[in-house]
C-alpha positions as CSV (number, residue, x, y, z in Angstrom):
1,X,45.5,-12.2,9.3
2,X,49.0,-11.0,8.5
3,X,50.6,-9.1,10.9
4,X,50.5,-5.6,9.3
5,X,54.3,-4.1,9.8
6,X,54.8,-0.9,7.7
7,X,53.0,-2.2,4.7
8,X,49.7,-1.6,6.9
9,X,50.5,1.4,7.6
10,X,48.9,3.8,5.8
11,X,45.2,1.6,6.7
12,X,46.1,3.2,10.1
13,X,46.6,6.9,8.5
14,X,43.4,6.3,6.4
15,X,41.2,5.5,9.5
16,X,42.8,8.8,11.2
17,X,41.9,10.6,8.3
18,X,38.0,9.4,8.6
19,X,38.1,9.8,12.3
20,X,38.9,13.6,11.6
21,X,36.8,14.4,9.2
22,X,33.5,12.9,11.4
23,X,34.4,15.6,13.7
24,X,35.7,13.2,16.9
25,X,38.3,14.4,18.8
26,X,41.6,12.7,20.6
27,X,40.5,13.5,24.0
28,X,37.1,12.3,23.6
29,X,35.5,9.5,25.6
30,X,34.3,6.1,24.7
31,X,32.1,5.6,27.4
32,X,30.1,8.6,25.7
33,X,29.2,5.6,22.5
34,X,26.1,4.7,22.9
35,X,25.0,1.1,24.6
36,X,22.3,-0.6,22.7
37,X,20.7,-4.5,23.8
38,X,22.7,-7.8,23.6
39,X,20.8,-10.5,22.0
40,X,22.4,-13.8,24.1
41,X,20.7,-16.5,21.8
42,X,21.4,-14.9,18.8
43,X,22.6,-17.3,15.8
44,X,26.2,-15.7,16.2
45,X,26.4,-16.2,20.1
46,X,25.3,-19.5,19.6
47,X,28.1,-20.4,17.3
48,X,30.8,-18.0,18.8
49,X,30.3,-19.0,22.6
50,X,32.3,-22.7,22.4
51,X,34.9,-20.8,20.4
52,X,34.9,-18.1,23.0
53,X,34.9,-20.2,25.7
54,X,38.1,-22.1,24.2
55,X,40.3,-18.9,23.7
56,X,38.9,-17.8,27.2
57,X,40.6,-21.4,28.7
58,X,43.8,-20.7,26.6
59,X,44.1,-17.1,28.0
60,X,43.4,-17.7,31.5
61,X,45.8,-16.1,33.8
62,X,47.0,-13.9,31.2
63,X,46.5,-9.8,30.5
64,X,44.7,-10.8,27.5
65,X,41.2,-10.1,26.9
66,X,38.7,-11.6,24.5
67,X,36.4,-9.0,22.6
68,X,33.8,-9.9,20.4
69,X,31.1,-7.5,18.6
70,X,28.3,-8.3,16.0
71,X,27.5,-7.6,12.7
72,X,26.6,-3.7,13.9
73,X,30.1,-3.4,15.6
74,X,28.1,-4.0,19.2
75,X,30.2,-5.7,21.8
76,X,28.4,-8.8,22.7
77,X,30.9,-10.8,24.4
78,X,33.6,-9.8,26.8
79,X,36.3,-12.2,28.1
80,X,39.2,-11.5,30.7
81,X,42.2,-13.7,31.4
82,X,43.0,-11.7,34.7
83,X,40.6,-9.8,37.1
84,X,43.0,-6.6,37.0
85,X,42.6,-5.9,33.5
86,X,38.6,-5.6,33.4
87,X,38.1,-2.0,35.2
88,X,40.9,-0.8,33.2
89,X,38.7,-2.0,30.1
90,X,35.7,-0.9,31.3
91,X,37.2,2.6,31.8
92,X,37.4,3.0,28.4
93,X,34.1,1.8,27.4
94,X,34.2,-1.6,27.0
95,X,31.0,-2.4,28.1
96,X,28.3,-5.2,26.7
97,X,26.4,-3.3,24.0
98,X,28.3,-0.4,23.2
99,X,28.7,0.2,19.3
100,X,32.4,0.4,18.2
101,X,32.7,2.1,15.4
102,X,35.3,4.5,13.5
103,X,33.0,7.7,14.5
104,X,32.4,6.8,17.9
105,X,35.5,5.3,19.3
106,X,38.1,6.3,16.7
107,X,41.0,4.3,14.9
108,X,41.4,0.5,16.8
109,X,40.9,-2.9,16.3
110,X,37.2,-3.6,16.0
111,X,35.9,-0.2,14.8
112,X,38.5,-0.2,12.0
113,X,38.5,-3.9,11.4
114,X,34.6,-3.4,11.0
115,X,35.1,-0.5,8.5
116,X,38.0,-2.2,6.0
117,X,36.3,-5.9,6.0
118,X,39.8,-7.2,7.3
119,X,42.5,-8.2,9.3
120,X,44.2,-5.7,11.3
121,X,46.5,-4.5,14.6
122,X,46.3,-1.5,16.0
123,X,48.9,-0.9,18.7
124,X,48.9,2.1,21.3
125,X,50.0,5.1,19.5
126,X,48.7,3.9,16.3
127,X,44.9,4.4,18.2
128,X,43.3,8.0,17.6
129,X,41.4,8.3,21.2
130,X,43.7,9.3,23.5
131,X,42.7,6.8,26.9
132,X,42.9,4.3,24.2
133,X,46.7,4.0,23.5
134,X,47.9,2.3,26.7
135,X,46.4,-0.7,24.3
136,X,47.2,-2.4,21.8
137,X,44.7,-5.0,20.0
138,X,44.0,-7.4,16.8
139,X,41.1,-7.7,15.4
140,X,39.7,-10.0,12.5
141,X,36.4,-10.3,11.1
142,X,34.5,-13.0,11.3
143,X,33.1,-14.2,7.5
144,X,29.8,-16.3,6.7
145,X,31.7,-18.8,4.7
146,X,28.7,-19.1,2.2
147,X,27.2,-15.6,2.1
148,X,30.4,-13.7,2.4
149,X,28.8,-11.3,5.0
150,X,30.7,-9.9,7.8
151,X,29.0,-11.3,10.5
152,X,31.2,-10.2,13.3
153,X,34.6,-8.8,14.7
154,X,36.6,-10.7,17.1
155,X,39.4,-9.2,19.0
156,X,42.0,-9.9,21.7
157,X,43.1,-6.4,23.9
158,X,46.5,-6.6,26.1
159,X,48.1,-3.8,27.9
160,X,50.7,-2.5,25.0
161,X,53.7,-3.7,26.8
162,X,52.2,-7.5,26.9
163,X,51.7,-7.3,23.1
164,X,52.8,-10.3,21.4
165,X,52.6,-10.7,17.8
166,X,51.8,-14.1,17.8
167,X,48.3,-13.4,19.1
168,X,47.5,-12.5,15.3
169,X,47.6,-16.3,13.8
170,X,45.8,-17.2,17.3
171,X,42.9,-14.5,16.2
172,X,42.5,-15.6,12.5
173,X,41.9,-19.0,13.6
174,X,39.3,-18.4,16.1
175,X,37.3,-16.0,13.5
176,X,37.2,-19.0,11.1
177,X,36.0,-21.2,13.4
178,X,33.7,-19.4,14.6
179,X,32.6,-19.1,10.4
180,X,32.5,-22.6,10.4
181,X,30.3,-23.1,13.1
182,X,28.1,-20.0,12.3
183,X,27.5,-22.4,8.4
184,X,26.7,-25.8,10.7
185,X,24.8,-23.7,12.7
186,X,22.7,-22.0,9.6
187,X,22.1,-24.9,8.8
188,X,20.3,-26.2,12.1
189,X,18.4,-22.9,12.4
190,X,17.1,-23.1,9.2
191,X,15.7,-27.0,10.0
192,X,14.5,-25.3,13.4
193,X,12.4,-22.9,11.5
194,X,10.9,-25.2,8.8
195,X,10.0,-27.8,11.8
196,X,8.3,-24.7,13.2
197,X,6.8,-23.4,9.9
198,X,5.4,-26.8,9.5
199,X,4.2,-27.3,12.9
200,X,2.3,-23.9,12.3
201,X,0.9,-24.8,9.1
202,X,-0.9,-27.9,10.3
203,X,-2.3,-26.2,13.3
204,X,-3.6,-23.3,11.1
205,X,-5.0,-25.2,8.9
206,X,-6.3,-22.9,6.4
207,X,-4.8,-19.6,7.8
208,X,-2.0,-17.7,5.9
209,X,1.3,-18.6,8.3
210,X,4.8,-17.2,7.6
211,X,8.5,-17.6,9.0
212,X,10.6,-14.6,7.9
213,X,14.2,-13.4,8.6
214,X,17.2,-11.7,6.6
215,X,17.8,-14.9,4.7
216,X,14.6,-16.8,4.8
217,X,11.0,-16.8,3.9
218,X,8.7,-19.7,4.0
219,X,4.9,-18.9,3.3
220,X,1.7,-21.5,2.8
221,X,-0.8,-21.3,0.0
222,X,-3.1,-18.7,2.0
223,X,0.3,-16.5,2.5
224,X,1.8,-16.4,-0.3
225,X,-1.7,-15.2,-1.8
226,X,-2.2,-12.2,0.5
227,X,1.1,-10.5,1.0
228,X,3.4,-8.8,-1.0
229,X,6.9,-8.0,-1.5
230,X,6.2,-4.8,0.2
231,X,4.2,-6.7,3.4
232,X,7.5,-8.7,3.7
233,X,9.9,-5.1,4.1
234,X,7.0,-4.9,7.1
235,X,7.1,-8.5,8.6
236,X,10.9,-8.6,8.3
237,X,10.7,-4.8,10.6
238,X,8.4,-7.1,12.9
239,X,10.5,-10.2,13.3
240,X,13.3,-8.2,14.5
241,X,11.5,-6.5,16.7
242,X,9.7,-9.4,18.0
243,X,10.6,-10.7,21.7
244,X,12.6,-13.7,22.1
245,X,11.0,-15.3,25.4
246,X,7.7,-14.9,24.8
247,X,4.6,-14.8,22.2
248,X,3.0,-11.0,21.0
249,X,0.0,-10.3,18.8
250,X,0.2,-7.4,16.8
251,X,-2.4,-6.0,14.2
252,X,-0.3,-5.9,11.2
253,X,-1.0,-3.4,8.4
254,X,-1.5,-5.0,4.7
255,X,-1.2,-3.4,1.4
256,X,-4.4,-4.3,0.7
257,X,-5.9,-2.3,3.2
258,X,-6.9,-4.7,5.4
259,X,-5.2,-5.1,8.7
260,X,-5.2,-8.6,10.4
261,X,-3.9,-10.0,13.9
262,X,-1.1,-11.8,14.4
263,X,0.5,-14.5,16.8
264,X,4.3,-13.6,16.4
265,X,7.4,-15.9,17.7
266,X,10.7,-15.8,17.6
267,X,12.1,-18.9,16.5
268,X,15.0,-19.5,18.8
269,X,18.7,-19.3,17.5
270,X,17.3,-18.1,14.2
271,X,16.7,-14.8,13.8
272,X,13.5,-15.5,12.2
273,X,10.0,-15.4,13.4
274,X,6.8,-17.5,13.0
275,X,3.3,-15.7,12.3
276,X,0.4,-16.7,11.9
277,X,-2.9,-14.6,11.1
278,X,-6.5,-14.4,11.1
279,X,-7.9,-16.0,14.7
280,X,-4.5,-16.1,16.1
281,X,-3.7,-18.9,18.3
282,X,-3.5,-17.0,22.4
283,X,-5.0,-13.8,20.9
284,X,-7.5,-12.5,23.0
285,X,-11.1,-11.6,21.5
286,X,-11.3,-7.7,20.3
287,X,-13.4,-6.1,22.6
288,X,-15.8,-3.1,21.5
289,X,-14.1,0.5,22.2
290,X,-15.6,2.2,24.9
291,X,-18.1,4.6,24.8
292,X,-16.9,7.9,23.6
293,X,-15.9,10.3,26.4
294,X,-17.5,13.9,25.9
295,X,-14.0,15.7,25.0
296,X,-11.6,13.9,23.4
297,X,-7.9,14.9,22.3
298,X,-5.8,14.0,19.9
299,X,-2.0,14.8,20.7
300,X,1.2,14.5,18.5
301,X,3.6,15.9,16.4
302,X,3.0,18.4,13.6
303,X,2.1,16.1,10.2
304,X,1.8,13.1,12.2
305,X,-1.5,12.5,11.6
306,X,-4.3,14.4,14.1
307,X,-6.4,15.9,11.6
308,X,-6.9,12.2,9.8
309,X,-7.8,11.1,13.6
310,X,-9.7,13.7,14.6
311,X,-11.8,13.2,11.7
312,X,-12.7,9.3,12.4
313,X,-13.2,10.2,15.9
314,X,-15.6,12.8,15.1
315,X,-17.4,11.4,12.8
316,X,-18.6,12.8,9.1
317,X,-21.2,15.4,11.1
318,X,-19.1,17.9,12.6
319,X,-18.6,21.4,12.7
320,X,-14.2,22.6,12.7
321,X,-12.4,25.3,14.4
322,X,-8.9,25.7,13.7
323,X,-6.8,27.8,16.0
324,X,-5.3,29.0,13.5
325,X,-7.8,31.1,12.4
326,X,-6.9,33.5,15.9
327,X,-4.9,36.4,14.5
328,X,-5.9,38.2,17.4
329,X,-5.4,37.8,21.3
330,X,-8.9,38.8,22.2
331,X,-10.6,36.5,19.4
332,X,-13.8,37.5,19.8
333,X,-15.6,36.5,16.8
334,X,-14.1,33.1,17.1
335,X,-15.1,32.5,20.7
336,X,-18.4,33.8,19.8
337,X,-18.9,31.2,16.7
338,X,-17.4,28.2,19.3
339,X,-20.0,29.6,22.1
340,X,-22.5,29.2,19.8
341,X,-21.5,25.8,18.2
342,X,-21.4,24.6,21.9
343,X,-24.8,25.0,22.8
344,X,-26.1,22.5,19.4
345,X,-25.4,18.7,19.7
346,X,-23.1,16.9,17.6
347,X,-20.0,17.3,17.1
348,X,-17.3,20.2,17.3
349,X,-13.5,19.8,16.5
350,X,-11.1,22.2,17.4
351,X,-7.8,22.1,15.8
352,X,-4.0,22.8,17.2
353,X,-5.5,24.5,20.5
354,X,-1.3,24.8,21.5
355,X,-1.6,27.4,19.2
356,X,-4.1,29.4,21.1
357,X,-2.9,32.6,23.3
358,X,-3.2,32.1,26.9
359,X,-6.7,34.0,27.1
360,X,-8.6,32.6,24.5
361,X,-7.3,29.0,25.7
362,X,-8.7,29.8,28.8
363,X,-12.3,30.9,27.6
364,X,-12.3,28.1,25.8
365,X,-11.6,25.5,29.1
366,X,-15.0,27.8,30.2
367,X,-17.0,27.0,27.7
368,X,-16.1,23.4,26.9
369,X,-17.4,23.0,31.2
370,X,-21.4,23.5,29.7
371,X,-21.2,22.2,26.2
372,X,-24.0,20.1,24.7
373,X,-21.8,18.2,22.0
374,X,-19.4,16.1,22.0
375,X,-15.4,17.8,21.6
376,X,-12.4,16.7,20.0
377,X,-9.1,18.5,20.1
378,X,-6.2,18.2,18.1
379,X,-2.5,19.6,19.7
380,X,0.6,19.0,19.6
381,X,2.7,16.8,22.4
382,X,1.5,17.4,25.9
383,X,4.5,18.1,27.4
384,X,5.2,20.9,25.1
385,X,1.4,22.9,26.3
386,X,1.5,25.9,28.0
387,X,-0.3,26.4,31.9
388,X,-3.5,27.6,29.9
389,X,-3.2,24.9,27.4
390,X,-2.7,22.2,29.5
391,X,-5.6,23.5,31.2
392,X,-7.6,23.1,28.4
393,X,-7.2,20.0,27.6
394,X,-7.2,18.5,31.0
395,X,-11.2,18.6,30.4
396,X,-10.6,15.4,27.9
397,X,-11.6,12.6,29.2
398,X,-9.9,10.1,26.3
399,X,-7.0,10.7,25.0
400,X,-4.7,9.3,21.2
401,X,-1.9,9.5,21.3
402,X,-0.7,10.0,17.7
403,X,2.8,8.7,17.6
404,X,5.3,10.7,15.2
405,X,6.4,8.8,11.5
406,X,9.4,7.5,12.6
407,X,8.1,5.5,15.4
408,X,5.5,3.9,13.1
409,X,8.2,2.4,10.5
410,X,6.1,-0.7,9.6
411,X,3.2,1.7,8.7
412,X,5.1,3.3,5.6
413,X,4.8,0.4,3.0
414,X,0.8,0.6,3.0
415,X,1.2,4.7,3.7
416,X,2.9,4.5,-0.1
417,X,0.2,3.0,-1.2
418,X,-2.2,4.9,0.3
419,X,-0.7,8.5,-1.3
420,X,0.1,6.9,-4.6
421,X,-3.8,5.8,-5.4
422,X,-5.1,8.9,-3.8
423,X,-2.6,10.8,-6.5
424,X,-4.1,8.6,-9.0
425,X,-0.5,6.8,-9.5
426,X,-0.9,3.3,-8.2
427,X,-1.6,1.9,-12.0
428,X,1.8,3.2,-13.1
429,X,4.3,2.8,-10.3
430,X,5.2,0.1,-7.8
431,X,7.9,1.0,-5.2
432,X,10.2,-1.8,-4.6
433,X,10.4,-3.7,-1.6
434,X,14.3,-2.3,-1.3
435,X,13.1,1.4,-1.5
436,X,10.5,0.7,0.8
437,X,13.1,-0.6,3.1
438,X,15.2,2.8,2.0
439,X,11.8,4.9,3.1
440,X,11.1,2.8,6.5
441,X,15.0,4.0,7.4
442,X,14.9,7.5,7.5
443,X,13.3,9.8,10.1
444,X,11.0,12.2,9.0
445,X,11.4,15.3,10.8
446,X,8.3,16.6,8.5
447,X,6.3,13.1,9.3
448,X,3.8,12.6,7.0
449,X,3.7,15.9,4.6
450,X,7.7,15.1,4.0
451,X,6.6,11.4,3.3
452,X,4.2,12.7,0.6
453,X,6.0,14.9,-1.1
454,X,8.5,12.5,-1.9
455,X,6.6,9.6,-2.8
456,X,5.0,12.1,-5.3
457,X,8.2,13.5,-6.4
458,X,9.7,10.0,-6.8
459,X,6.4,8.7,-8.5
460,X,6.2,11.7,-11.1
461,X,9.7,11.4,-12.0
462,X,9.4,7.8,-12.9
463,X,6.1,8.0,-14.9
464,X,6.0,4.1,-14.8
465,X,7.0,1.1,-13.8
466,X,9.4,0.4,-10.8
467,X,10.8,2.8,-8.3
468,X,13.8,1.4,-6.5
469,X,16.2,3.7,-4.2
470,X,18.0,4.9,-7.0
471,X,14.6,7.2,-7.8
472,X,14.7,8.5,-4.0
473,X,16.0,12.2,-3.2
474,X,20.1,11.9,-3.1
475,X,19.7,12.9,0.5
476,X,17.6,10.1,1.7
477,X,20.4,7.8,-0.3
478,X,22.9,9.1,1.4
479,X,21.0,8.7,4.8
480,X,20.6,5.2,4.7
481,X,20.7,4.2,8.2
482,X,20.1,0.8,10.6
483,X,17.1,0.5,12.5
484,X,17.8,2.2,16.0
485,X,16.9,0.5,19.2
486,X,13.7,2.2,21.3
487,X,16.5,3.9,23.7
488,X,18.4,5.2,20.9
489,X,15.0,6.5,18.9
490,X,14.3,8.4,22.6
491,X,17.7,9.4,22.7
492,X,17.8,10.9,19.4
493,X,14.2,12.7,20.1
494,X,15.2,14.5,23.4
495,X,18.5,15.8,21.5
496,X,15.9,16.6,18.4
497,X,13.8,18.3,21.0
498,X,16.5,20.2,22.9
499,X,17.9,22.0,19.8
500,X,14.3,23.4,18.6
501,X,13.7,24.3,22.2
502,X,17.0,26.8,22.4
503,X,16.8,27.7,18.4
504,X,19.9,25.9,17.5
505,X,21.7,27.1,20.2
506,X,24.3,23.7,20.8
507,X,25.6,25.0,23.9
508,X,22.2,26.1,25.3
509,X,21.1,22.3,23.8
510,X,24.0,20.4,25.6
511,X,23.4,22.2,29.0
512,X,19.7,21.4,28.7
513,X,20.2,18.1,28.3
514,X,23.1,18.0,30.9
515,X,25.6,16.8,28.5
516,X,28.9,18.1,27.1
517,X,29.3,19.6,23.6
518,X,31.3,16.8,22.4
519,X,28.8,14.4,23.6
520,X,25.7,16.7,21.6
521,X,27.9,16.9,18.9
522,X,28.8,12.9,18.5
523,X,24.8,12.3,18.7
524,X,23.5,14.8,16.0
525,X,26.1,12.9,13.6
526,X,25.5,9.6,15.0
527,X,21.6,10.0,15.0
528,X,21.8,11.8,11.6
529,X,20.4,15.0,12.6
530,X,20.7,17.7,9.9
531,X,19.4,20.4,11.6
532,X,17.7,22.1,15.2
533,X,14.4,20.7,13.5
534,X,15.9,16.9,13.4
């Protein structure tokens, strides 16, 4: 890295410029970013922390600190030469896990760094948030030296009056290293997953056993059989996701439509992850479901999929109600066709009872007390019922839970599937594993009526052959977004939730939520949220 003098210059305007116009202001804090987990055994930790640990020697007793964030502009490592200089970091948000980038923190050496793909300083005026210019810092991406990929940023932050251009030269040559060591160390992962992959394989005998990551898949006979491109967009989902101190079993999904069980690993230093199927090794037996309680309900969003449960929980004999169908508050020729329907066995569903008015919910809790059949209720989330409604379906004695779209991510690659041979399309079209990846990134507000209609738009428009993301809606292109954490999905939900609560109303939101405006504001464009409906 180059020391950028007044050739660099306009870099620093440019980033001001994008700062702007993403709507963060000067005075706005950086503790406010949000904080996401900090993989320690991560393949760039492991290659980074004897590099770290050198310039952390080297800088001892000095006002230096060494900053280092991943591939997601997440701070993963933080190192001080001198005690005084950490809470006047921290103050500012440097904290383990927070995301640095250009919209959340503004114009310095890691968000920008991260955004150009280069070298760069950015010294205290030259930063856009205002608590951030008693600083000044250098920051220089760390490059795979095969794959090119920014993998990292690494950074070192001094009080402005202690900057010291030579700290630039100093940086650069830690980042390579740290490239160096991140190839060697590739290397080693990749032999720690094949011994693994192997190991698995002779275990398993005849059972279909994967290892999967970002840059790896290694499959056996039985695998590479059963799954497709599209199960891999799934299984890659799942090795991210999958815990690195301990072995899960998940039921995974297939495009096939079968669904088997899985042992998943991580392997460590990797960032792959082993599975093996069929009678998964530590998987406990699958016990018979219990036997049905006598009113059942079926809870979640709007579109996310209670009718489709309700139906296999009730069975093809079954007689439907729909609240719906109340376009009056008394709804007396309703309740009198449920009254009667109560007192004949079977089965009785009654749909979106958070739509019913106070009264009739009520006479209905009365008469589900004496009925003969067995009940199933759809509604939307719990926490969202009324007195009377909650009431009502306080009588159910089992409960599913239907979660919303974008909590079910892995689902979507058999979900295509699914809609494109019930529109008759599955002959003609094949979605490709990158616009299934496009689709498993966005967040359905509309769950899976929104998912339909544009895997049927898409579909139509093709005619034949592949669909790749360049056939999805401009505005899922544009909202290409990473994965976000389990905190960061809730996050984004309760600010989802707070703006259809108060009808848009931000201010009404933010108080709600017992936040500021800024802090509502920074969320609906970090969380891409387009609108009070999410």
């Amino acid at each position: 890295m180059t020391e950028p003098d007044e050739s660099a210059r306009p870099l620093i305007a440019q980033s001001w410029q994008r700062v702007a116009m993403s709507g963060l202001f000067p005075g706005a804090s950086v503790d406010d970013a949000a904080i996401e987990e900090v993989d320690r055994r991560s393949r760039l930790m492991v290659a980074a922390t004897p590099i770290l640990d050198e310039m952390a020697g080297e800088l001892d007793g000095t006002g230096f600190a060494v900053i280092f964030a991943d591939r997601n502009a997440r701070l993963v490592d933080v190192r001080y030469g001198e005690r005084a200089l950490r809470p006047k970091l921290e103050r500012v948000g440097t904290t383990l896990g927070r995301l640095f980038l250009e919209e959340t923190t503004g114009t310095n050496s890691i968000a920008t760094a991260f955004e150009l793909r280069r070298g760069l300083a950015v010294r205290g005026e030259e930063h856009y948030i205002e608590e951030l210019k008693k600083f000044s810092c250098y920051g220089q991406p760390v490059v795979h030296p095969v794959t090119r990929r920014v993998e990292g940023v690494l950074d070192i932050t001094c009080l402005s009056e202690d900057d010291s251009p030579l700290l630039a030269p100093f940086v650069t040559r830690s980042a390579r290293q740290i490239g160096e060591r991140l190839l060697e160390e590739a290397r080693q992962a990749e032999q720690r997953v094949f011994a693994s992959f192997q190991d698995a394989t002779a275990r398993a005998r005849t059972r279909p056993v994967i290892a999967i990551g970002d840059d790896i898949l290694l499959a056996n006979t039985a695998a590479a059989q059963m799954f497709s491109p599209a199960d891999h967009v799934l299984l890659r989902a799942l090795a991210v996701e999958a815990p690195i101190d301990r072995e899960v079993i998940h039921q995974v999904p297939l495009t096939v439509g079968r669904t088997l069980p899985a042992s998943v690993r991580r392997v460590v230093g990797s960032g792959a992850a082993l599975f093996v199927f069929g009678d998964a090794p530590g998987a406990r037996p699958v016990l018979a479901p219990p036997a049905p309680a006598r009113a059942v309900l079926v809870a979640g969003e709007p579109g996310s999929g209670r009718t489709g449960t309700a139906r296999s929980v009730a069975g093809e004999t079954s007689i439907w109600f729909d609240a719906t169908d109340v376009t009056d508050p008394d709804a007396q020729e309703w309740t009198a066709r449920l009254r009667e329907a109560l007192t004949e066995p079977g089965c009785v569903v009654i749909e979106s009872v958070d739509l019913l008015p106070a009264a009739v919910a009520r006479r209905t809790a009365t008469l589900l007390r004496s009925a003969r059949p067995r009940v199933v209720l759809t509604s939307g989330p719990v926490d969202r019922l009324s007195p009377e409604q909650a009431a009502l379906v306080a009588h159910c004695g089992q409960r599913h839970e239907v979660a919303p779209l974008r909590q079910r991510r892995a689902e979507i690659p058999a979900l295509v599937r699914s809609i494109l041979a019930e529109s008759g399309l599955a002959e003609r079209v094949r979605f490709t594993p990158a616009a299934l990846e496009a689709l498993a990134g966005q967040q359905w507000p509309g769950n899976l009526p929104e998912l339909v209609t544009v895997v049927r738009t898409a579909a139509e428009s093709r005619g034949a052959g592949d669909i790749t993301v360049a056939d999805l809606p401009e505005s899922l292109r544009g909202r290409l977004t990473r994965r976000l954490t389990p905190l960061e999905q809730a996050e984004r939900d309760a600010v989802v939730r707070a703006l259809r609560d108060t009808g848009g109303n931000k201010k009404a939101a933010a108080q709600q939520l017992g936040i500021s405006r800024t802090t509502l504001y920074r969320a609906i464009r970090s969380y891409g949220i387009v609108s009070a409906a999410g």
